[in-house]
BALOBA-1460 file (C-alpha; in Angstrom, 3 decimals):
// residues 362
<rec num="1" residu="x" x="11.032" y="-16.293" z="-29.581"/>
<rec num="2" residu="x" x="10.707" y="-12.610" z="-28.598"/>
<rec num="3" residu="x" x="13.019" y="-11.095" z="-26.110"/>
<rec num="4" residu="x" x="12.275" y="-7.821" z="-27.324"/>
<rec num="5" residu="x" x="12.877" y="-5.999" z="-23.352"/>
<rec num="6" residu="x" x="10.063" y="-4.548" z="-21.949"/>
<rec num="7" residu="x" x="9.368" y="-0.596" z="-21.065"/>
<rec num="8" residu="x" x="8.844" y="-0.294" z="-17.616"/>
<rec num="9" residu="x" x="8.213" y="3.184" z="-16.217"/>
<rec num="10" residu="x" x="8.806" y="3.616" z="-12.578"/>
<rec num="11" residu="x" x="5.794" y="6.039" z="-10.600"/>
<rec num="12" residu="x" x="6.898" y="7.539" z="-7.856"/>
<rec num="13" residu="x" x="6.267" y="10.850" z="-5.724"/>
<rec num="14" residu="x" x="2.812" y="11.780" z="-5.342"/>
<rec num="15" residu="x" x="0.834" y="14.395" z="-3.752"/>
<rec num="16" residu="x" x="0.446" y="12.764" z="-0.546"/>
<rec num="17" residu="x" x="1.906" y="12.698" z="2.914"/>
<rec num="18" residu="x" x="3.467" y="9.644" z="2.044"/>
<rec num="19" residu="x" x="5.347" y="11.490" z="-0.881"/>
<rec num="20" residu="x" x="8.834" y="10.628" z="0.525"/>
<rec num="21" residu="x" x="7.976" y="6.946" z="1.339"/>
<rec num="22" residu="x" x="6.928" y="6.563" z="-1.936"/>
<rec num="23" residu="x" x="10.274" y="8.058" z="-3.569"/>
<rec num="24" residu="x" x="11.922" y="5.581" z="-1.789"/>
<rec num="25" residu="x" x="10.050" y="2.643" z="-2.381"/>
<rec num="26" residu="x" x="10.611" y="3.904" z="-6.262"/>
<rec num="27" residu="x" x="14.471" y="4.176" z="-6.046"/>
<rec num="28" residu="x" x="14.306" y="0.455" z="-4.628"/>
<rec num="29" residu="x" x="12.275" y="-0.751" z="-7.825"/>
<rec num="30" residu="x" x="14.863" y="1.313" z="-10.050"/>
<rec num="31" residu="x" x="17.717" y="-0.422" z="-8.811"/>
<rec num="32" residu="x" x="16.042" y="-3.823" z="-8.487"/>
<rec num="33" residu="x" x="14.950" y="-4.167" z="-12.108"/>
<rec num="34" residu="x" x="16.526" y="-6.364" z="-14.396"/>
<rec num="35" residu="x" x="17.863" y="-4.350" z="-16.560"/>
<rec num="36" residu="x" x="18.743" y="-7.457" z="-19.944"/>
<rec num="37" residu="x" x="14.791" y="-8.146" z="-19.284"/>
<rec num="38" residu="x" x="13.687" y="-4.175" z="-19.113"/>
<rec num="39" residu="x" x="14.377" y="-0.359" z="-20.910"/>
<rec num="40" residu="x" x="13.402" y="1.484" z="-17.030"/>
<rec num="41" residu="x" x="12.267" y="4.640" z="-16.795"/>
<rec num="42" residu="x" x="11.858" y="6.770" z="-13.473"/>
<rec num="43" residu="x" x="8.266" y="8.640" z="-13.678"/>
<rec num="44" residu="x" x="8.136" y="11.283" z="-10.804"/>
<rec num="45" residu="x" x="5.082" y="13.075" z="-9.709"/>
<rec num="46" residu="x" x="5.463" y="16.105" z="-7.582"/>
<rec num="47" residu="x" x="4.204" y="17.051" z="-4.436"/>
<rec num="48" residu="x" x="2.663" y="19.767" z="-6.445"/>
<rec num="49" residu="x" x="0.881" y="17.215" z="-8.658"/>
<rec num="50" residu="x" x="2.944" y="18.001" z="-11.714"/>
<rec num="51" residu="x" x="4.481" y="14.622" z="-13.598"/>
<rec num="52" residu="x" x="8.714" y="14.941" z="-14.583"/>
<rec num="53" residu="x" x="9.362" y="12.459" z="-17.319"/>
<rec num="54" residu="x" x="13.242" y="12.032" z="-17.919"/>
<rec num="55" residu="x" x="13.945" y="11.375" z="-21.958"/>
<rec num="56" residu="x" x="15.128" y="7.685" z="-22.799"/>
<rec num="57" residu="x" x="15.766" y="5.205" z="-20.289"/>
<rec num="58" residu="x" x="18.025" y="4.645" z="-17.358"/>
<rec num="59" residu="x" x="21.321" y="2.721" z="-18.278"/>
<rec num="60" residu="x" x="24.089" y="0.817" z="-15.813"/>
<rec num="61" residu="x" x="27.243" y="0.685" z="-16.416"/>
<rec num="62" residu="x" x="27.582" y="-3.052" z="-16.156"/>
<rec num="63" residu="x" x="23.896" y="-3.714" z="-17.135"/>
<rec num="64" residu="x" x="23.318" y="-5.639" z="-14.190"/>
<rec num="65" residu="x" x="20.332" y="-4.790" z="-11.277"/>
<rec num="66" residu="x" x="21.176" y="-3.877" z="-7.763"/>
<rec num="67" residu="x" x="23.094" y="-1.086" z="-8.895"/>
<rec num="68" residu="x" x="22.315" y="2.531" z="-8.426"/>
<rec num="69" residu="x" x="20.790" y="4.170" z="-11.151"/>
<rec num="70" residu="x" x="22.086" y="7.157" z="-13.217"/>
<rec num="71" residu="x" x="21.046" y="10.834" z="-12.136"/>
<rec num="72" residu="x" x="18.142" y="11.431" z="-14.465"/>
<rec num="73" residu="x" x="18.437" y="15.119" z="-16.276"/>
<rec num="74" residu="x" x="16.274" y="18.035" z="-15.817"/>
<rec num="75" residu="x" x="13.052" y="17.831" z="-17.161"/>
<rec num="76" residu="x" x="10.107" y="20.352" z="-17.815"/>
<rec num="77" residu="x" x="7.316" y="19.562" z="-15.458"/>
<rec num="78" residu="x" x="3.987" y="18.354" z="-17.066"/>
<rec num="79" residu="x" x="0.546" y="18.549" z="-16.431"/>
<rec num="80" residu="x" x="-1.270" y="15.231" z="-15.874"/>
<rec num="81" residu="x" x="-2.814" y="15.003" z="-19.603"/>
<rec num="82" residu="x" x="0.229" y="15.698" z="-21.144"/>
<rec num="83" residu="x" x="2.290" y="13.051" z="-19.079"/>
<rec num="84" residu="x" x="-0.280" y="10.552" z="-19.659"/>
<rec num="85" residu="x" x="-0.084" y="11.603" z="-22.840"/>
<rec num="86" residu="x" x="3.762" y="11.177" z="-23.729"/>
<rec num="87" residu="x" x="3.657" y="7.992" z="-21.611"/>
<rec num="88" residu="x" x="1.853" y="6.143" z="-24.099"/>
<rec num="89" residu="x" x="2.995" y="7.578" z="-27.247"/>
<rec num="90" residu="x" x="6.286" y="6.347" z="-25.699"/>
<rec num="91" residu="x" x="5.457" y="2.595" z="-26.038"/>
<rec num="92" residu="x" x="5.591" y="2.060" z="-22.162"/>
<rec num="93" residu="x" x="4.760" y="-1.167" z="-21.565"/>
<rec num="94" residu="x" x="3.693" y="-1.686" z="-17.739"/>
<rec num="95" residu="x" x="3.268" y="1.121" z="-15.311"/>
<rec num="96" residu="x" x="4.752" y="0.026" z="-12.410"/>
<rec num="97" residu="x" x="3.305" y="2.041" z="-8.925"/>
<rec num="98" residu="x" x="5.616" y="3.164" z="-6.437"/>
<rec num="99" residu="x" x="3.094" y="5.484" z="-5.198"/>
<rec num="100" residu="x" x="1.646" y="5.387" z="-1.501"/>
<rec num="101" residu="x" x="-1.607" y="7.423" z="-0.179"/>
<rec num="102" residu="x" x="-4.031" y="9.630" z="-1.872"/>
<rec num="103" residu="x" x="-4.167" y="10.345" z="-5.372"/>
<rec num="104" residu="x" x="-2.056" y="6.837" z="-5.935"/>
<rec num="105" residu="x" x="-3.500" y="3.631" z="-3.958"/>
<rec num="106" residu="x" x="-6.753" y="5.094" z="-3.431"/>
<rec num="107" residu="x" x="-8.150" y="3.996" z="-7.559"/>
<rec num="108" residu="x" x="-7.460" y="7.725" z="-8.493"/>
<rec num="109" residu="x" x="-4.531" y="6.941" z="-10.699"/>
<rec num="110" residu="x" x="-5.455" y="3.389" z="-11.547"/>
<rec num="111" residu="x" x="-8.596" y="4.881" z="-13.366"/>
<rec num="112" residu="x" x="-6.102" y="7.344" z="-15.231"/>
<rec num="113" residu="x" x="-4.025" y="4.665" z="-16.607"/>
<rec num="114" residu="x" x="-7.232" y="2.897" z="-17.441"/>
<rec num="115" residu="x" x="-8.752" y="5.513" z="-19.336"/>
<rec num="116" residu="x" x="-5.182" y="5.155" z="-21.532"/>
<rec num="117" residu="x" x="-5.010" y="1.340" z="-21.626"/>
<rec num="118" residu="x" x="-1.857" y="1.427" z="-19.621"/>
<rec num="119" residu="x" x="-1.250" y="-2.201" z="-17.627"/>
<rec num="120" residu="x" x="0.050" y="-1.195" z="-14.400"/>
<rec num="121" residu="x" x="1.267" y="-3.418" z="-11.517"/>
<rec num="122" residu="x" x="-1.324" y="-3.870" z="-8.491"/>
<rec num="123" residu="x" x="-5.148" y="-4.018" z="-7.781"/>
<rec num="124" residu="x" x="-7.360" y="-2.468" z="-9.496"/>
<rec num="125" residu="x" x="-9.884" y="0.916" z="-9.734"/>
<rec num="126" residu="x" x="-12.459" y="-0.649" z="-6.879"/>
<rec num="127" residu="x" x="-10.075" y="-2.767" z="-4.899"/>
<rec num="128" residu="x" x="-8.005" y="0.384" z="-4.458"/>
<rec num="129" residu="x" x="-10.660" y="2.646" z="-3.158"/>
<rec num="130" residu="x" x="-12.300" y="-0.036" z="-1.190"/>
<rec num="131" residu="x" x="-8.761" y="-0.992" z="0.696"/>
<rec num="132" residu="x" x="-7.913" y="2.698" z="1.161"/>
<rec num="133" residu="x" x="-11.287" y="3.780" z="2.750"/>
<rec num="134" residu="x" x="-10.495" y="2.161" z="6.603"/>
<rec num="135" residu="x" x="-14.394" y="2.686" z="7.134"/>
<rec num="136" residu="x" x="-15.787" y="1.014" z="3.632"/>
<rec num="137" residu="x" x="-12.983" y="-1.835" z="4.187"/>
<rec num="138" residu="x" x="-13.838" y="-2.800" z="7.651"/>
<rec num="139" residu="x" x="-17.364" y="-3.400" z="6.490"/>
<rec num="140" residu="x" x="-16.094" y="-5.821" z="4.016"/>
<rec num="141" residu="x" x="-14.200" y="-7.430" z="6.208"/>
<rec num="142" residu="x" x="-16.997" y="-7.874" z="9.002"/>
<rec num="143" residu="x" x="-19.196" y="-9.160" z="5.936"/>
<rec num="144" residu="x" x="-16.425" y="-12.120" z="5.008"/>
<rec num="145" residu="x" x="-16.387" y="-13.277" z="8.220"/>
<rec num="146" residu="x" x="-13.674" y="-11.822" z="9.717"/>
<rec num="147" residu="x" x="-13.186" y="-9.987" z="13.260"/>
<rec num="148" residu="x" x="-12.207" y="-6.403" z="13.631"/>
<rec num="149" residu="x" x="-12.116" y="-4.077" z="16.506"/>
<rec num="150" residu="x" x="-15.219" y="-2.126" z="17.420"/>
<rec num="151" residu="x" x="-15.015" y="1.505" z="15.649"/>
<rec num="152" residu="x" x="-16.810" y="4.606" z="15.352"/>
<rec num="153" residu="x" x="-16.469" y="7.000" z="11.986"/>
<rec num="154" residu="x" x="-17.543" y="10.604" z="11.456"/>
<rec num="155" residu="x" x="-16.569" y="13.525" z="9.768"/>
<rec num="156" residu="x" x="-15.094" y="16.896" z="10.136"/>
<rec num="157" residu="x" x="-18.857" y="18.499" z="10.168"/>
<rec num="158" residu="x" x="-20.332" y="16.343" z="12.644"/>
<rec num="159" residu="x" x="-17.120" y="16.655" z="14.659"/>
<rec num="160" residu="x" x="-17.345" y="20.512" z="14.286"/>
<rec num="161" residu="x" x="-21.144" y="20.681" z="15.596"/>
<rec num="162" residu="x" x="-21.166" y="17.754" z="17.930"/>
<rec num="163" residu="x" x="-17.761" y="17.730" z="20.125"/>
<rec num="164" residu="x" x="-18.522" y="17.079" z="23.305"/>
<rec num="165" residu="x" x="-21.370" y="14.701" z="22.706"/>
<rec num="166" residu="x" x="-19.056" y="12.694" z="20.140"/>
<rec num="167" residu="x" x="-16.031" y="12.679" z="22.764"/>
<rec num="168" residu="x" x="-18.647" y="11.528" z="25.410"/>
<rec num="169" residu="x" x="-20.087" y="8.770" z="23.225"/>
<rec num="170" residu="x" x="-16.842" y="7.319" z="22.241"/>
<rec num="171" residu="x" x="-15.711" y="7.000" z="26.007"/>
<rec num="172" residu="x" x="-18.796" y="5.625" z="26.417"/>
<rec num="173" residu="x" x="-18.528" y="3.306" z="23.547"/>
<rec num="174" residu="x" x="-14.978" y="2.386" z="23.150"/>
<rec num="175" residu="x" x="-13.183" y="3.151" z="25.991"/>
<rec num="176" residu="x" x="-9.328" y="4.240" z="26.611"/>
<rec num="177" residu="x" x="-7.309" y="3.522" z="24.904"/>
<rec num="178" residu="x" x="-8.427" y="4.049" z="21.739"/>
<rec num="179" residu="x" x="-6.503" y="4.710" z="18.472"/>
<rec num="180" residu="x" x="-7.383" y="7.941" z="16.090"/>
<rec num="181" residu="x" x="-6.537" y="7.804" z="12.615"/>
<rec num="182" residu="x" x="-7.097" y="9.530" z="9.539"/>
<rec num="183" residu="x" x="-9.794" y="7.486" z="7.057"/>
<rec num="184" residu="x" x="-8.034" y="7.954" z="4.055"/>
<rec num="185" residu="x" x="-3.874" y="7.643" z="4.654"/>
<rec num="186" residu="x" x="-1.501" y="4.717" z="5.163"/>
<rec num="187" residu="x" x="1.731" y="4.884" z="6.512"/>
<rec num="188" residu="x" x="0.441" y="5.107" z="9.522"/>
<rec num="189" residu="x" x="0.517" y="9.163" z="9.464"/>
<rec num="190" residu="x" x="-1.885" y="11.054" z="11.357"/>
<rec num="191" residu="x" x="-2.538" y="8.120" z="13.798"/>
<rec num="192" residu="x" x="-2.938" y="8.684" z="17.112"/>
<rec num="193" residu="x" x="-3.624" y="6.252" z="20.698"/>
<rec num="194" residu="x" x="-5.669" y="8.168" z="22.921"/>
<rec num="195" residu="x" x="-5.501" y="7.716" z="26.754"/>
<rec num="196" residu="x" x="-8.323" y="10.177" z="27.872"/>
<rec num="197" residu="x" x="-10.142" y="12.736" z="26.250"/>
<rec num="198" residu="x" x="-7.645" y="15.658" z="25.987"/>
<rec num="199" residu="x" x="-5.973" y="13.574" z="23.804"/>
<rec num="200" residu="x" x="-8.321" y="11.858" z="21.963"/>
<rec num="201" residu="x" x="-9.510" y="15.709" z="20.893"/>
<rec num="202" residu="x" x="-6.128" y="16.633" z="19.920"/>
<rec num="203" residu="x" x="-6.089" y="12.675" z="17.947"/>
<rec num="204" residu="x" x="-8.923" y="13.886" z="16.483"/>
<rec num="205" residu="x" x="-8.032" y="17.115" z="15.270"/>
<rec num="206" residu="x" x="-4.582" y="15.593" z="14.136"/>
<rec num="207" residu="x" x="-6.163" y="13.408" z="11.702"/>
<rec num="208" residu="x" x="-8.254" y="16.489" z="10.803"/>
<rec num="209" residu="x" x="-5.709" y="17.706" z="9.424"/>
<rec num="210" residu="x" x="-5.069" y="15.036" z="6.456"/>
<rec num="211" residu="x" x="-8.760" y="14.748" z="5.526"/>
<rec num="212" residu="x" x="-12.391" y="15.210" z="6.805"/>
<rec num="213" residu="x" x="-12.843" y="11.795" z="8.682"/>
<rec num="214" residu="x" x="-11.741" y="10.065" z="10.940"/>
<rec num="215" residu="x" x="-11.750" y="6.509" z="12.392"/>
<rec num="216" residu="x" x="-11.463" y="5.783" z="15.864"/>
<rec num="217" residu="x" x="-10.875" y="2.304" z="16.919"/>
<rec num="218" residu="x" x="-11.046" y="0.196" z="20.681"/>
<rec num="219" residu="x" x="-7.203" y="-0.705" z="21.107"/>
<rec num="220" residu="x" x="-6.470" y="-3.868" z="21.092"/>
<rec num="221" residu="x" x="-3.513" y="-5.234" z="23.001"/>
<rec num="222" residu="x" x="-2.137" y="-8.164" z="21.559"/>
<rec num="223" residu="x" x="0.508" y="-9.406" z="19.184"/>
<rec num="224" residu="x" x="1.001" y="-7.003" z="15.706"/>
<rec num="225" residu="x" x="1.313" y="-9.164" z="12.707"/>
<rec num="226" residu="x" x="1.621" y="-8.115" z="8.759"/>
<rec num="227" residu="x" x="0.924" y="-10.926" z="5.931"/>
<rec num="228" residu="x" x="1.476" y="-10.295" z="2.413"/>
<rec num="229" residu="x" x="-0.451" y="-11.633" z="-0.417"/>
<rec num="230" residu="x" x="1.029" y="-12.396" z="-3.624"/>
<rec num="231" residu="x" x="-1.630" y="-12.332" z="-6.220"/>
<rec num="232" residu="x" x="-2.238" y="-15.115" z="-9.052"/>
<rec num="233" residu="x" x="-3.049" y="-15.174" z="-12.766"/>
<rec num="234" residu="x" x="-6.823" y="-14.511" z="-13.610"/>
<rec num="235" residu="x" x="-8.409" y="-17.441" z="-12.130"/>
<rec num="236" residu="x" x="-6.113" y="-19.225" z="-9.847"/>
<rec num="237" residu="x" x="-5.914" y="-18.668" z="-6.456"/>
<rec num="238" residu="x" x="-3.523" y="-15.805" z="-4.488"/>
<rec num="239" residu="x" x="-0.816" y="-17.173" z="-2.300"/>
<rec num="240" residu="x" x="0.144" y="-15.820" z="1.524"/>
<rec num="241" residu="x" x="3.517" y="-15.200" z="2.694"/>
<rec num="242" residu="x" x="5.059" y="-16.168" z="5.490"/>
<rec num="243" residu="x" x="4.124" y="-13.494" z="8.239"/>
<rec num="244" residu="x" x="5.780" y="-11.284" z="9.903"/>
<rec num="245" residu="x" x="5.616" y="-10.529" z="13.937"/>
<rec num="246" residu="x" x="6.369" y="-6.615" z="14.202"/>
<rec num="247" residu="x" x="7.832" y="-5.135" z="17.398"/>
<rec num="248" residu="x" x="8.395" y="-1.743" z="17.865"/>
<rec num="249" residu="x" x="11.170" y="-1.133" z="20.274"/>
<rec num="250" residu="x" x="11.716" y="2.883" z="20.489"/>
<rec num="251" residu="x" x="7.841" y="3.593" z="19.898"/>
<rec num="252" residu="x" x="4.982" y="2.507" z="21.460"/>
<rec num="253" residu="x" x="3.196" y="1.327" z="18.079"/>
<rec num="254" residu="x" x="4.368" y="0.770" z="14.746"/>
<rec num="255" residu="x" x="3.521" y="4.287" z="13.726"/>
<rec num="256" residu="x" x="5.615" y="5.932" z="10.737"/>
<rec num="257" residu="x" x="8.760" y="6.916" z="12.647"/>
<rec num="258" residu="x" x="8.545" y="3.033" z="13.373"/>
<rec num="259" residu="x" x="8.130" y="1.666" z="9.976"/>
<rec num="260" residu="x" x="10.674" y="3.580" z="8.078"/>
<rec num="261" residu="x" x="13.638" y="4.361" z="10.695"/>
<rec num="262" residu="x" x="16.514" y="1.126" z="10.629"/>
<rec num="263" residu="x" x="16.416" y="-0.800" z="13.410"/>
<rec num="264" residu="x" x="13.463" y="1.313" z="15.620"/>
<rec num="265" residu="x" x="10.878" y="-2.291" z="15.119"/>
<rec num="266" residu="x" x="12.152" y="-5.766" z="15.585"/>
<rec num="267" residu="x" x="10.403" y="-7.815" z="12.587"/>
<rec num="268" residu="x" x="10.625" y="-11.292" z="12.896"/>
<rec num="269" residu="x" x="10.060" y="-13.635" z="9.420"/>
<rec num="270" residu="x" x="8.495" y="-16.417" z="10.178"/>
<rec num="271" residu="x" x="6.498" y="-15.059" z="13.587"/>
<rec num="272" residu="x" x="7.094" y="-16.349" z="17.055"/>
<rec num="273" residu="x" x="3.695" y="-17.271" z="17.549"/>
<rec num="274" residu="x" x="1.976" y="-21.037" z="17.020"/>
<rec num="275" residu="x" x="1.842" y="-22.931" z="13.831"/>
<rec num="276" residu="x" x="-2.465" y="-22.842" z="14.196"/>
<rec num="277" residu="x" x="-1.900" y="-19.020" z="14.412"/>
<rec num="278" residu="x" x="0.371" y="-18.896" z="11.508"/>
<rec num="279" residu="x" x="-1.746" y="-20.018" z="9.387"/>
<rec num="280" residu="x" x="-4.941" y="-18.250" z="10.470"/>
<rec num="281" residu="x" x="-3.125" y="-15.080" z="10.078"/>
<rec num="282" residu="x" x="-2.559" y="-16.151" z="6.414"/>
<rec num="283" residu="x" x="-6.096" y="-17.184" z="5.943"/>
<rec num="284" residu="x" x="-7.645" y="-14.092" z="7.024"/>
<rec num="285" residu="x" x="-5.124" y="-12.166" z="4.894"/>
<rec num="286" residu="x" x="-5.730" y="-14.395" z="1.626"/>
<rec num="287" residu="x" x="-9.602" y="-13.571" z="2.184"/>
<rec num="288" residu="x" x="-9.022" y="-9.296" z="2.993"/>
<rec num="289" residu="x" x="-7.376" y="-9.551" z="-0.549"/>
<rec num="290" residu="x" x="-10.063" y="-11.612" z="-1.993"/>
<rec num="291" residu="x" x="-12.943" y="-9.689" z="-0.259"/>
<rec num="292" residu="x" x="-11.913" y="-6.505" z="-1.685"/>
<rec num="293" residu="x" x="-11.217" y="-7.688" z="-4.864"/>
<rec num="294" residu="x" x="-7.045" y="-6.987" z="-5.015"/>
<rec num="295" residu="x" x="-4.163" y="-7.883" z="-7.516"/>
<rec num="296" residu="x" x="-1.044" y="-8.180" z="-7.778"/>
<rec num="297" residu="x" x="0.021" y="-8.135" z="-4.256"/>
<rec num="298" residu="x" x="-1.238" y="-6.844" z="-0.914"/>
<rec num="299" residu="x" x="-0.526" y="-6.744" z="3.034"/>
<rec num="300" residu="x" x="-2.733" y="-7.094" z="5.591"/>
<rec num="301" residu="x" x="-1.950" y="-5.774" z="9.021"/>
<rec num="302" residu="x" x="-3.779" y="-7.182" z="11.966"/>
<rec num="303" residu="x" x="-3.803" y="-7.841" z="15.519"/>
<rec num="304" residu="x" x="-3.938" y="-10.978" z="17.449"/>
<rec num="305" residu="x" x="-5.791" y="-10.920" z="20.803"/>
<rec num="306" residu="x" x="-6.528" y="-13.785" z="23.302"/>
<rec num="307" residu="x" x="-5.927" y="-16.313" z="20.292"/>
<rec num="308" residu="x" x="-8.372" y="-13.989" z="18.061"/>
<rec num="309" residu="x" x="-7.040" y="-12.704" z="14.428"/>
<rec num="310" residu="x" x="-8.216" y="-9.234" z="14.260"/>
<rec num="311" residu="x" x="-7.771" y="-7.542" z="10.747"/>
<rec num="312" residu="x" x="-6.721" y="-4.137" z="11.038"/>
<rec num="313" residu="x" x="-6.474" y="-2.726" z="7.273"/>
<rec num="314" residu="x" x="-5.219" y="-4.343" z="3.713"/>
<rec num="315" residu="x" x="-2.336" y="-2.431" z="1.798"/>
<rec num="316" residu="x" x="-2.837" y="-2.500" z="-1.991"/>
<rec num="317" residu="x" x="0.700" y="-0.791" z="-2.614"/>
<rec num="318" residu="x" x="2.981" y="-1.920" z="0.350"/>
<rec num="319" residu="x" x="6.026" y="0.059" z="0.505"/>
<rec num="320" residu="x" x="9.092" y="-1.066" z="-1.204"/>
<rec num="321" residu="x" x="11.672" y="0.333" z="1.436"/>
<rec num="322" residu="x" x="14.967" y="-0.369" z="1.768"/>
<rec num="323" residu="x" x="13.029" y="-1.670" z="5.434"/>
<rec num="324" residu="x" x="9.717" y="-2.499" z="3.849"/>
<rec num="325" residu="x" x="8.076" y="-5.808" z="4.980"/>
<rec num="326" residu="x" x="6.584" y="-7.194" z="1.704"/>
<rec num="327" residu="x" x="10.085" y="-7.406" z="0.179"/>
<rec num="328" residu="x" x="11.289" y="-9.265" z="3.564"/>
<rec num="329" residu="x" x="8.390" y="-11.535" z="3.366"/>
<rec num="330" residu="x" x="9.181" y="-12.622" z="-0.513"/>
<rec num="331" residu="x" x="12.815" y="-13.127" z="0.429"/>
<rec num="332" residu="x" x="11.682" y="-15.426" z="3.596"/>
<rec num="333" residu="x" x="9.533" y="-17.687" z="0.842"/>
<rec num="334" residu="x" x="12.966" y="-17.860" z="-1.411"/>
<rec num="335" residu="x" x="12.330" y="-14.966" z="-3.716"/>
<rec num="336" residu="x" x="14.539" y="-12.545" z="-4.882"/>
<rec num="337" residu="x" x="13.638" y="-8.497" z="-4.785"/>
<rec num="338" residu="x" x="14.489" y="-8.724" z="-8.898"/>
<rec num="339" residu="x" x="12.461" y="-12.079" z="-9.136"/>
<rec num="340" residu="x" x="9.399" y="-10.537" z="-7.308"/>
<rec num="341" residu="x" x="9.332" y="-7.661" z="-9.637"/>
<rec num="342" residu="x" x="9.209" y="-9.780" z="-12.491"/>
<rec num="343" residu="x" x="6.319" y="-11.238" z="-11.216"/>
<rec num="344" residu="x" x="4.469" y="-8.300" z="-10.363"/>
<rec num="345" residu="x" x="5.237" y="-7.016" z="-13.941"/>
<rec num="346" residu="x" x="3.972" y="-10.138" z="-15.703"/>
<rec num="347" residu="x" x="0.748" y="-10.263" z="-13.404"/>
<rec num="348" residu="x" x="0.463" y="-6.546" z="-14.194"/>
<rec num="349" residu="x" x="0.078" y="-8.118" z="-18.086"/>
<rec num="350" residu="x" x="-2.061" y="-10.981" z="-17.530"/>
<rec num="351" residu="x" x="-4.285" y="-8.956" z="-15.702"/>
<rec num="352" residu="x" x="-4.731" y="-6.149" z="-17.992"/>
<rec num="353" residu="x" x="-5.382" y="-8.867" z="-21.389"/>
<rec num="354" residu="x" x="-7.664" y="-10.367" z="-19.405"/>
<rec num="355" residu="x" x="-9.527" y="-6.934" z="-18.792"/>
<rec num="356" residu="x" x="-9.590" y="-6.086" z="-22.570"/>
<rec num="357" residu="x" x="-10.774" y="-9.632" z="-23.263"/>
<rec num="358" residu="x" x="-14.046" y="-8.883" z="-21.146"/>
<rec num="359" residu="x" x="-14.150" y="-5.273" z="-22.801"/>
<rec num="360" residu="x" x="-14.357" y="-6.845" z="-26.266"/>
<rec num="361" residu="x" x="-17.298" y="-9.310" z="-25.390"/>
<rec num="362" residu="x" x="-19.625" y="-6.661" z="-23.808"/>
């Protein structure tokens, strides 16, 4: 039998807004990994894009998970090639992504570790740039079957020669209030609800200001409800969590300060909401995830109004917070932080043989 431990190295940082989420979420996975099943390694990419690889692995003093991890010694920052480089002349094992936003849950680094037959935990190239792209992923919702608010995209050029006629139209069209929000960005950064059109301008220029387009959606009043999605091996079907009802009770919508402060959202595992609804919120999650093609885990946010499921957006790389909901959602369903990394890791394997298995037939 082998027990030889795995090498897990731990990506974290990013160039992103969500940078500091993302450190987080990695610290989590550092101290939740079992360390008699793997060597870990803390990966950190810099706001500046540049990759600091500590030498060796992290060690506990007790060897056990939960733990925090050792300060990790000065390193010379790397270029991309070179760390992708030195990653896999290492003997790293599974890649497992602690990164949030652009440049790490948009396909951008999935196709990297691709290129250097890396496994790494999560969806895919495509179901990554799909789920990240609001626009491209409410189209793929509408075409499963599934409701979503009515929305208007455009970019920065359009909004730059058109202003007034686009502010005019989306009165016209969607109403107030609306909700702004940045195409490309999770973490709900940049996002915006409008209540006339002063402030849907200065929404729109917000969310400017993190890319060139922007969504803007009708709001819909209702309940806010998150599912995760815990992926399957190739061929069997995912599985949805229990869901979670999210209520924000210092802001008025589960915006970033929301998400990530203690105690500013009450999030309530299972949901106070019927057993029919339950379970419709889990079926609509179970086919985002399918629809776009994800792995390993996702989390669908969406909106119930007047007894309607409305999806909202699927998360390929849900945080990993001390005050993340995906972890919550595991632990509701009997599953340990430690145990759900383990699965995520062997997923992360099974996925990636059966990738080179379809590479070697064509």
């Amino acid at each position: 039998m082998n027990t030889r431990k795995l090498n897990i190295a731990v990506l974290m940082g990013g160039k992103s807004a969500e940078h500091e989420v993302s450190l987080s979420s990695g610290r989590m996975i550092l101290k939740s990994l079992d360390r008699s099943k793997y060597n870990v390694k803390p990966v950190t990419i810099t706001k500046e894009g540049k990759w600091l690889i500590p030498p060796g692995y992290l060690a506990l003093t007790d060897g056990k998970p939960g733990e925090e991890v050792a300060p990790s010694p000065v390193v010379t920052p790397l270029s991309t090639g070179l760390a992708l480089q030195q990653t896999a002349e290492e003997g790293i094992d599974v890649v497992f992504l602690a990164l949030h936003g652009t440049c790490g849950e948009d396909g951008t680094i999935q196709g990297l570790l691709e290129l250097v037959d890396l496994p790494y935990t999560g969806s895919g190239v495509l179901a990554s740039a799909l789920a990240m792209h609001k626009v491209r992923s409410l189209q793929i919702f509408q075409q499963a079957g599934l409701c979503v608010a009515r929305y208007r995209a455009f970019d920065r050029w359009q909004w730059e020669k058109n202003r007034v006629t686009l502010l005019h139209g989306l009165e016209q069209e969607l109403g107030f209030p609306c909700v702004v929000l940045p195409v490309e960005l999770g973490s709900s950064v940049g996002v915006t609800i409008a209540r006339d059109v002063e402030h849907l301008a200065e929404g729109i220029d917000r969310a400017l200001e993190y890319g060139n387009e922007v969504l803007v959606e009708e709001y819909l009043a209702g309940e806010e409800v998150t599912c995760g999605v815990l992926g399957n091996l190739p061929g069997h079907e995912p599985v949805a969590l229990m869901p979670t009802h999210i209520i924000p009770k210092t802001h008025e919508f589960f915006d970033y300060e929301a998400k990530y402060t203690p105690g500013a959202t009450e999030e309530i595992t299972p949901p106070r909401l019927p057993e029919t609804l339950i379970r419709e919120t889990q079926r609509v999650a179970v086919v985002a995830h399918k629809a776009l093609g994800c792995a390993g885990l996702s989390r669908s946010d969406m909106r119930i109004r007047d007894g309607v499921v409305y999806m909202l957006e699927t998360n390929t790389l849900p945080g990993m917070t001390p005050t993340s909901l995906f972890p919550q959602a595991a632990a509701a369903a009997g599953m340990s932080f430690a145990s759900m990394l383990d699965r995520l890791i062997e997923l992360a394997i099974a996925h990636h043989e059966a990738k080179r298995k379809k590479v070697s037939r064509e």
